[in-house]
C-alpha positions as CSV (number, residue, x, y, z in Angstrom):
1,X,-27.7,-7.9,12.4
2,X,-25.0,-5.0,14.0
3,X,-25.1,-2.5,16.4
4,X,-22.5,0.3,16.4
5,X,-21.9,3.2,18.8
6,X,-19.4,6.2,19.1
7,X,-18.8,8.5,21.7
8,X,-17.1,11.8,21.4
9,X,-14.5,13.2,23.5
10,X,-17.2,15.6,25.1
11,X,-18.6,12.5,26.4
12,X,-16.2,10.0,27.1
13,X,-13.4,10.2,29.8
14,X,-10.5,12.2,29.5
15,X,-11.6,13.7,25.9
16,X,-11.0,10.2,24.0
17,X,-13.3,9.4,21.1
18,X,-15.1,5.8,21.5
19,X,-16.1,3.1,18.4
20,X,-17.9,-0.2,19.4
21,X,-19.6,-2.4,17.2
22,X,-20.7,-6.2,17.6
23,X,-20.9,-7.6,14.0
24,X,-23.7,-10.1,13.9
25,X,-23.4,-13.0,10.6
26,X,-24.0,-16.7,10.7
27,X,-23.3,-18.9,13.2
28,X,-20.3,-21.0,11.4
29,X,-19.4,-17.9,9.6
30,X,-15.7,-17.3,11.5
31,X,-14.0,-13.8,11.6
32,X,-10.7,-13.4,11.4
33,X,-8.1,-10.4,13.1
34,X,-6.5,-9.1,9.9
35,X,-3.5,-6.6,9.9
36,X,-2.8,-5.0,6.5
37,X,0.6,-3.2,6.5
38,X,0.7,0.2,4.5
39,X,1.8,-0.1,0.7
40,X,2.8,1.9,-2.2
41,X,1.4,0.8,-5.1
42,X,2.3,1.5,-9.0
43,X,0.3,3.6,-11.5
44,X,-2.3,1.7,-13.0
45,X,-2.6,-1.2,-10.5
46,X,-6.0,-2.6,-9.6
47,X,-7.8,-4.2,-6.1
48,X,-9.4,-7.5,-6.5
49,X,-12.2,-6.9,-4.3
50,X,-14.9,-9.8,-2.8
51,X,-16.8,-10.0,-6.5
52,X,-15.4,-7.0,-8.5
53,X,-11.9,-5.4,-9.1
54,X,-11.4,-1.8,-8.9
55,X,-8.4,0.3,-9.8
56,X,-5.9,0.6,-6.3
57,X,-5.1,4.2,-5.3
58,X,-1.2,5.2,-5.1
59,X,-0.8,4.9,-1.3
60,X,-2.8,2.8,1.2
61,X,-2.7,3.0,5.2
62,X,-2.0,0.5,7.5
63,X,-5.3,-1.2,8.8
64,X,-6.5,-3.7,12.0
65,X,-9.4,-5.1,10.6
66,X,-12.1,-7.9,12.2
67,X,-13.2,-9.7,8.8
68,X,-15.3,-12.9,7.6
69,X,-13.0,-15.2,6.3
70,X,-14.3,-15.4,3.0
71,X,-14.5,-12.0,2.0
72,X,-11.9,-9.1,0.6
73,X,-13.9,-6.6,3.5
74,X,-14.4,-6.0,6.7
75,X,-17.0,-5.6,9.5
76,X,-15.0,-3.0,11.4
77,X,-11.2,-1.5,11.8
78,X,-9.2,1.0,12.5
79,X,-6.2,2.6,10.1
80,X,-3.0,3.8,11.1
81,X,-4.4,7.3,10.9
82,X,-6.4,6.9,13.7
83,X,-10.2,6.6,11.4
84,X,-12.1,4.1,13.0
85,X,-15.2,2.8,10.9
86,X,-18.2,0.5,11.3
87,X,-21.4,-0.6,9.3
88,X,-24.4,-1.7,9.5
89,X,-27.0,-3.6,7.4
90,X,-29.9,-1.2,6.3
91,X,-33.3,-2.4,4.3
92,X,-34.1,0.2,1.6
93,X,-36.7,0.8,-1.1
94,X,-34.2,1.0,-3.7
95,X,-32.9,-1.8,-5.9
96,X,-30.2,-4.1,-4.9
97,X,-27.5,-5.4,-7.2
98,X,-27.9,-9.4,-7.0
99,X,-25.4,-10.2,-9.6
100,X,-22.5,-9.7,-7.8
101,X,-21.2,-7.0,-9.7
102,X,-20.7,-3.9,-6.9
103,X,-19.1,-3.8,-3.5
104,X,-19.8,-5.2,-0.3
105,X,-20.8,-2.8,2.2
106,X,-17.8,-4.6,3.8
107,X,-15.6,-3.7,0.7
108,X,-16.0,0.0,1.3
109,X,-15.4,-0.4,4.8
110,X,-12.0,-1.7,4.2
111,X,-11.0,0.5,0.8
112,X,-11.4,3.5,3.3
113,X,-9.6,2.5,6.1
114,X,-6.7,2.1,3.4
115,X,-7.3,5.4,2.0
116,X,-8.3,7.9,4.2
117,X,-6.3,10.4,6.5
118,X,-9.4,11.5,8.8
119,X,-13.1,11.1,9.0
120,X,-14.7,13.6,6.8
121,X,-11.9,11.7,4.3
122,X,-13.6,8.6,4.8
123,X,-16.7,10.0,4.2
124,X,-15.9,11.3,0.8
125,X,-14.5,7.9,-0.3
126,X,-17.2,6.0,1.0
127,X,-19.5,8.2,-1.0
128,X,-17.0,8.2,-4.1
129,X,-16.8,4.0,-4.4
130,X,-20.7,4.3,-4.2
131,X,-20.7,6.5,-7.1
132,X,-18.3,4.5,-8.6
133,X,-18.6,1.0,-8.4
134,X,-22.1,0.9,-6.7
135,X,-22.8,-1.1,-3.3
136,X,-24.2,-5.4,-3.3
137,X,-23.8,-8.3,-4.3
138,X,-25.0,-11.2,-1.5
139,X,-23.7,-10.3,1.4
140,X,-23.5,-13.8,3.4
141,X,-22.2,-16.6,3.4
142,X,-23.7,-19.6,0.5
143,X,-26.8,-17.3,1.6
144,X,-28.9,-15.1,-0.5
145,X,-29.3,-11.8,1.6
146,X,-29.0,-8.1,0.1
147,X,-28.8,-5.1,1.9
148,X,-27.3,-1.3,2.0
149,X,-25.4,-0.2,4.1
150,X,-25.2,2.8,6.7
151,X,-21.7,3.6,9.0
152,X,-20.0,5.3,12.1
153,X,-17.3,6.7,11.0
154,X,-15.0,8.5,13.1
155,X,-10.8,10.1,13.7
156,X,-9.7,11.8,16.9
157,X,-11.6,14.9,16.8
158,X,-14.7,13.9,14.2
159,X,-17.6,11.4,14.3
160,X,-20.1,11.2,11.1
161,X,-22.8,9.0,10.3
162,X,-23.7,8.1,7.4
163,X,-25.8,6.4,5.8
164,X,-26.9,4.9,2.2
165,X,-29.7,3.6,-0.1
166,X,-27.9,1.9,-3.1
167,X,-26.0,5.4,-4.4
168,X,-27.7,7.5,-2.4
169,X,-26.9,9.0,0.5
170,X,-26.8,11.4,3.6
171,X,-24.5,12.1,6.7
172,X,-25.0,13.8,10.0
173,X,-21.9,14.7,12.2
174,X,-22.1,13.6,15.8
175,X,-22.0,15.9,18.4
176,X,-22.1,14.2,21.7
177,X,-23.1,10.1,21.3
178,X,-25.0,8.4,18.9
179,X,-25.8,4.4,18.1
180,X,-26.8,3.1,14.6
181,X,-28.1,-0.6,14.3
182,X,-30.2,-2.1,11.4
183,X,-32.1,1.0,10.4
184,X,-32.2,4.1,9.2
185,X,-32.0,7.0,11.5
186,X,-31.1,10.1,9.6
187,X,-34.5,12.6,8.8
188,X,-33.9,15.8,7.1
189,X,-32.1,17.1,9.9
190,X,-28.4,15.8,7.6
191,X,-25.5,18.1,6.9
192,X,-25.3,17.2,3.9
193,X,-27.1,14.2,1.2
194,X,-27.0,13.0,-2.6
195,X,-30.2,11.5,-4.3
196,X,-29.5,12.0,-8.0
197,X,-31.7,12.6,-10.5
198,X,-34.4,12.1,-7.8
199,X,-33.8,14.9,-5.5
200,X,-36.5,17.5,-7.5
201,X,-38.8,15.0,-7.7
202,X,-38.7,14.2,-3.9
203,X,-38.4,17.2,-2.8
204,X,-41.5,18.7,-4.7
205,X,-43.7,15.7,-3.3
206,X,-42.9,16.4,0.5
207,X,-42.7,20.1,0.1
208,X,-39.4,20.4,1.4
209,X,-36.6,18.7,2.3
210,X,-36.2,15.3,1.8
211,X,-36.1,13.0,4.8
212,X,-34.3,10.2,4.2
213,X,-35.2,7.4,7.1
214,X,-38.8,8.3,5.6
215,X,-38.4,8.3,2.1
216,X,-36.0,5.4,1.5
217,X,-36.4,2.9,4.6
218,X,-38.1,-0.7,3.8
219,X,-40.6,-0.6,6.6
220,X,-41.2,-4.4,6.5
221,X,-37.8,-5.5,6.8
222,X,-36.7,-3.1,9.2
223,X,-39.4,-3.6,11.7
224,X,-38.3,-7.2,11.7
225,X,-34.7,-6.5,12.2
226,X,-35.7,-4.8,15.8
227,X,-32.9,-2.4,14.6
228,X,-35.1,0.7,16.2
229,X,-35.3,-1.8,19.5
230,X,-31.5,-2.4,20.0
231,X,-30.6,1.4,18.8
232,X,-32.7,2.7,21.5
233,X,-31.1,0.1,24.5
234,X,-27.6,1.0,23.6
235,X,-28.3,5.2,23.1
236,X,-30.0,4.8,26.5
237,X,-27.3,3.2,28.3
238,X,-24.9,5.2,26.8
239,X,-27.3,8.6,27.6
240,X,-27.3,7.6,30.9
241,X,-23.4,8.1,31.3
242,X,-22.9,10.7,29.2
243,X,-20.1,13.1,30.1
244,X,-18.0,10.0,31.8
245,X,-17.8,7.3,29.3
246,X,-15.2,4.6,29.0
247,X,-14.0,1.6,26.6
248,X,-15.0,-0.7,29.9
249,X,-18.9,1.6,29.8
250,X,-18.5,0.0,26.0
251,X,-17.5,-3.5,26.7
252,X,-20.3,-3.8,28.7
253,X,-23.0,-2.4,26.6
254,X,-21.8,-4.5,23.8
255,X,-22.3,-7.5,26.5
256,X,-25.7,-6.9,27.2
257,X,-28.6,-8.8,26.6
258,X,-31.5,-6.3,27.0
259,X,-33.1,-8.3,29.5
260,X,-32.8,-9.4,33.2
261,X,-29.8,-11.8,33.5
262,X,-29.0,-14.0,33.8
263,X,-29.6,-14.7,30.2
264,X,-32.0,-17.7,28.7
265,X,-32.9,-18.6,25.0
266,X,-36.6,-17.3,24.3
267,X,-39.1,-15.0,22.2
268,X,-38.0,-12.0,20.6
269,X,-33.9,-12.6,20.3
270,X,-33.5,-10.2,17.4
271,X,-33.8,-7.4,20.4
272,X,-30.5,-8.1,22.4
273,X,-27.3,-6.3,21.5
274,X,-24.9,-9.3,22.2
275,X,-26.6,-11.8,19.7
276,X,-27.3,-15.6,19.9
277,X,-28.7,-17.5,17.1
278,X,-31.7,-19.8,17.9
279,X,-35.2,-20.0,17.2
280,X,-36.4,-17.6,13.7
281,X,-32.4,-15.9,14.5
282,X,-30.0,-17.3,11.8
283,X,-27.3,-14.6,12.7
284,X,-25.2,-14.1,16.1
285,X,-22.4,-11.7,17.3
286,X,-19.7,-12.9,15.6
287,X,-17.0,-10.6,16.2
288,X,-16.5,-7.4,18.9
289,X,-14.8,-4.4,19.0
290,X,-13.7,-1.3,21.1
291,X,-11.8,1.2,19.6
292,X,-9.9,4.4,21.7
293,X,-8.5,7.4,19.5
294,X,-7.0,10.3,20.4
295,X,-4.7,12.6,18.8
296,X,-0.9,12.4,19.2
297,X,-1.3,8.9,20.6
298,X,-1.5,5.1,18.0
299,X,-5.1,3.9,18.0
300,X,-5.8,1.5,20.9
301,X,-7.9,-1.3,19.5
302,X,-9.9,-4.2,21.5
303,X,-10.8,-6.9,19.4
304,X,-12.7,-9.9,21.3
305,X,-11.2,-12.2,17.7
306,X,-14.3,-14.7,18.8
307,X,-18.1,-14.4,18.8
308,X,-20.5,-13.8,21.9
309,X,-18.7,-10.8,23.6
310,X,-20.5,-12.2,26.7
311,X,-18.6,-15.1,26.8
312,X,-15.2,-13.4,25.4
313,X,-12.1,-11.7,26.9
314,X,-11.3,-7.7,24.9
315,X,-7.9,-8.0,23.4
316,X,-5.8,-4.6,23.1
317,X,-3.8,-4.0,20.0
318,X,-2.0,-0.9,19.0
319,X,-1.4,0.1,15.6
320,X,2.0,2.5,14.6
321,X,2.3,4.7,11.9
322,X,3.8,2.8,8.4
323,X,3.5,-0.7,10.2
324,X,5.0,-2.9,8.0
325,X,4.3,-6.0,10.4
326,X,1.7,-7.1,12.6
327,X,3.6,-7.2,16.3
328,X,3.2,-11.1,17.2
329,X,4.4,-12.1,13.2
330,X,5.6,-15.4,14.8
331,X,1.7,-16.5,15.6
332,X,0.2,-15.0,12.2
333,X,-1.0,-16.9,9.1
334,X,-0.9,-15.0,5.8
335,X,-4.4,-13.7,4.5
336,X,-5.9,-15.0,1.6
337,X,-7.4,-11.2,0.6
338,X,-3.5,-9.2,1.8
339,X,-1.9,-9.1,5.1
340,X,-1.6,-10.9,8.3
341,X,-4.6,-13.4,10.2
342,X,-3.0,-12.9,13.8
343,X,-5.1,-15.7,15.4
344,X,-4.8,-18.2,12.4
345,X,-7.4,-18.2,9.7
346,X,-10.3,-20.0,10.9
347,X,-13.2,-20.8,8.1
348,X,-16.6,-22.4,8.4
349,X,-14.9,-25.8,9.5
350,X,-14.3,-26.5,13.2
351,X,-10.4,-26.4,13.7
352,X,-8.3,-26.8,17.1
353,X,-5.8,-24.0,16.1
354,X,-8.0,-20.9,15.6
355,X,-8.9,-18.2,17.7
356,X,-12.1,-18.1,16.8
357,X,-13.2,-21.6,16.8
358,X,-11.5,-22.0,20.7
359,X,-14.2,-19.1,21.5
360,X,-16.5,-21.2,19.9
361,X,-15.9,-24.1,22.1
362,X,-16.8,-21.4,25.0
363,X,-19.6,-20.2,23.5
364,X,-21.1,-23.4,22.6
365,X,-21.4,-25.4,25.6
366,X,-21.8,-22.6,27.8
367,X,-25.1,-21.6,25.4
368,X,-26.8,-25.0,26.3
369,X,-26.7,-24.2,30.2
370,X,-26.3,-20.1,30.6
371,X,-27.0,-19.9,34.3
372,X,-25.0,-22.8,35.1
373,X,-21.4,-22.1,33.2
374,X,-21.5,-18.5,32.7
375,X,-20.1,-18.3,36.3
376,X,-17.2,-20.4,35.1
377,X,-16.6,-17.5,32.4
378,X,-16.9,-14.4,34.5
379,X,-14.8,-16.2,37.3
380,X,-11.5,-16.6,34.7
381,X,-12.2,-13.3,32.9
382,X,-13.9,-10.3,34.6
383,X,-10.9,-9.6,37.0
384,X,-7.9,-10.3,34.3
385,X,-9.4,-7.9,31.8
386,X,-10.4,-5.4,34.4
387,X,-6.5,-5.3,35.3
388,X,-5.3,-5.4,31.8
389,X,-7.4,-2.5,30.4
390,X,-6.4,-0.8,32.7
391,X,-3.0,-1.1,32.8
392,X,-2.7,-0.7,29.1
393,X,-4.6,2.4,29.0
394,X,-2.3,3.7,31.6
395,X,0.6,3.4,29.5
396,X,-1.6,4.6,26.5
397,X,-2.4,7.9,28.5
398,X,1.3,8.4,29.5
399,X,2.0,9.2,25.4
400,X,1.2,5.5,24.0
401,X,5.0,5.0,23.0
402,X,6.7,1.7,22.7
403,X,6.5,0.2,25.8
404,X,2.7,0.6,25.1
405,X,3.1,-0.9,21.9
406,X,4.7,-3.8,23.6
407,X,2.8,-4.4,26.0
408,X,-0.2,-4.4,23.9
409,X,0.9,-7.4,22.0
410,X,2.5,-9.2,25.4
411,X,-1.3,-8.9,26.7
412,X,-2.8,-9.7,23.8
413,X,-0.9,-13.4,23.9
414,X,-1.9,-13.7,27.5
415,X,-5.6,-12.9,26.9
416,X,-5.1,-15.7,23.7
417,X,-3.8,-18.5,26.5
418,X,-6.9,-17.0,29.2
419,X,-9.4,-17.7,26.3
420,X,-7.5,-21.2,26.2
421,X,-7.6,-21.6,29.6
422,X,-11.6,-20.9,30.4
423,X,-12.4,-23.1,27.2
424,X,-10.5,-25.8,29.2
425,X,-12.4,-24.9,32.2
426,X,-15.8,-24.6,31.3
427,X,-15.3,-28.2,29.8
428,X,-14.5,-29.4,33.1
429,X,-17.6,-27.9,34.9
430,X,-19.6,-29.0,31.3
431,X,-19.0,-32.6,32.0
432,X,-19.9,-32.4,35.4
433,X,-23.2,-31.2,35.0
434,X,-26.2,-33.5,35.2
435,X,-28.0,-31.3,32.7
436,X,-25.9,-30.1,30.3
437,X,-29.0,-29.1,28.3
438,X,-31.2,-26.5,30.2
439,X,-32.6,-24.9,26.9
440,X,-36.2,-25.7,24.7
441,X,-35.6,-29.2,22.7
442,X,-36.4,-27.3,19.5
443,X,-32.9,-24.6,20.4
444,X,-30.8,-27.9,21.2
445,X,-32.0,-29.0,17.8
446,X,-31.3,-26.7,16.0
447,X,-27.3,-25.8,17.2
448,X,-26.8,-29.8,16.9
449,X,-27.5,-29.1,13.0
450,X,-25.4,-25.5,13.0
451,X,-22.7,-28.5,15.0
452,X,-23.0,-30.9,12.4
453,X,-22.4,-28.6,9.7
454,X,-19.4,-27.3,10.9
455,X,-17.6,-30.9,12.0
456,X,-18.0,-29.5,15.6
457,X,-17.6,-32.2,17.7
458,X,-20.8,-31.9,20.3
459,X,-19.6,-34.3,23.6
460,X,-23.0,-35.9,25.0
């Protein structure tokens, strides 16, 4: 499961808009930095998508994307253009598309980053593609889950969501804040909503207008999801600072647990923000993002690049207009689905290289004794960040020109070598403990298996 969030500039600090999403998939299921350049493309040219191909538009923009390795889309990004977009899964009464013959949800998340100039532009694609090409397929890895999809979109001045029930749909601009997560939120109160040939039919039945959460939400699935749960933690938190809100305010939330820390494997996981799997949870935060816009300056983007954004450092990464090449080329591997992977490609197999997977050797010890390694983390990372963010957004507020752009990839390498650094670390304090283990026998169990799978190697 997801949780996204966006606050406007008549909320957060200094008029900036905000974007933060955690993207929750399966455990082994790495995600990868991607930078796509901008590109012309000729007249009748097509997109090879995850499971379809669709015909390519003449011009696409420039796009920072956090995306599972084995798909075309993306969980989240941010375009040249300053539109920042994230999704979540949504459980609908309407038929999904199991033959993968449609787009991801992660699909159209990409295609309009690359084709969109502002938010309400977004928008209109989104809804175009759904029209289109439709929205499913299965949307995990060697799994079998469906969903649709709904999304935070936002640009400089604009915020929408919007969200969908196979090709229908509805959006709602966003005033002040507003957090989506695995639900549907939007009631009749939408600016404006498509339901096809159903909309008389709907409409006469309720005696009014149609309320889309209501009419269209899977109530089963979506109880289960605790998507209504983890919504309300992060609206209140963010209610609760409303007027002075910062990327650090959105770090943080996307950090917490939604319970006392610190934090221990038990009942009712689906309910915290930054995700674990364990227990009846196959999924956990995979990937973490931050996103800062503002007109007249590049899009400032924090990616953590590994899972468990308690355990992992915010990378900053700025994105400039027509980018042919992603700043740190020199460290990149090619992407199978277009552009640059800027922290190698990691897959579903263990690997010493990757970003991801040295996050992984983090998160994975530290996971089997929380109270006693966590320390180790916060120790290495809280003060580095804390003095990188905000030097960085220093220079970004001074006009965000190329020493910014600079300096955003000269920290990002740093933060790369201070993830390398605390993995080393946390190993040390790992084998000195006399119980490495201080989690139920059936959770221990069940990451050995998620270890095995992935040729992690598990020291005893």
């Amino acid at each position: 499961m997801c949780d996204t969030m966006v606050s406007t500039p008549r909320s957060s600090t200094d008029g900036v808009m905000l974007v933060a999403k955690n993207s929750d998939r399966e455990p082994n299921e790495a995600q990868n930095i991607t930078f796509v350049p901008a590109s012309d493309h000729p007249a009748g040219s097509r997109v090879k998508c995850t499971y379809i191909e669709i015909p390519q538009v003449k011009h696409t923009y420039a796009a920072l994307l956090s995306r599972p390795f084995w798909m075309f889309g993306a969980e989240m990004g941010v375009n040249e253009r300053g539109v920042a977009i994230g999704n979540e899964a949504v459980f609908t009464r309407e038929k999904y598309h199991k033959n993968n013959d449609a787009l991801l949800g992660m699909d159209i998340l990409r295609l309009a980053l690359e084709r969109s100039r502002n938010a309400i532009e977004a928008v209109e694609v989104v809804t175009g593609l759904l029209a289109a090409h439709g929205q499913g397929g299965v949307h995990t890895m060697g799994g079998t889950k469906y969903y649709h999809n709904s999304f935070i979109i936002a640009d400089p001045s604009e915020a929408y969501v919007l969200e969908t029930a196979g090709t229908h749909w509805a959006y709602k601009k966003v005033d002040d804040i507003a957090s989506i997560s695995n639900c549907l939120t939007i009631g009749d109160d939408y600016d404006r909503a498509w339901f096809g040939a159903d909309e008389t039919g709907r409409r006469k039945r309720k005696g009014g207008a149609v309320n889309f959460a209501g009419d269209f939400s899977d109530v089963l699935y979506t109880h289960f999801a605790k998507g209504r749960t983890r919504k309300a933690c992060s609206y209140d938190q963010l209610e609760r600072i409303k007027g002075s809100i910062t990327s650090s305010d959105m770090m943080r939330i996307l950090r917490s647990h939604n319970m006392p820390e610190p934090y221990r494997p038990g009942p009712s996981p689906m309910e915290r923000i930054c995700l674990h799997a364990g227990g009846l949870v196959s999924t956990q935060t995979a990937g973490s993002m931050v996103a800062a816009l503002k007109k007249g300056r590049p899009p400032l983007v924090y990616f953590t690049g590994t899972s468990a954004p308690c355990m992992s450092v915010y990378k900053p990464h700025a994105i400039g207009m027509d980018q042919k090449k992603p700043h740190n080329a020199a460290t990149c591997a090619v992407s199978p689905f277009g552009g640059w992977d800027l922290y190698g490609s990691a897959t579903s197999r263990w690997d010493r290289e990757s970003l991801w997977w040295t996050g992984e050797s983090i998160h994975r010890r530290v996971l089997m004794n929380y109270p006693a390694l966590m320390p180790t983390v916060r120790s290495a990372r809280d003060e580095t960040e804390s003095g990188i963010v905000g030097s960085i957004e220093k220079k970004w507020k001074a006009g965000g020109g190329a020493d910014f752009v600079g300096a955003c990839g000269r920290y990002a390498q740093d933060l790369v070598l201070l993830n390398r650094d605390i993995c080393d670390a946390v190993a040390r304090e790992y084998r000195k403990l006399k119980k490495k283990k201080d989690v139920p026998w059936w959770f221990a169990l069940q990451w050995d298996r998620i270890n095995a799978k992935a040729g992690f190697p598990v020291e005893k």
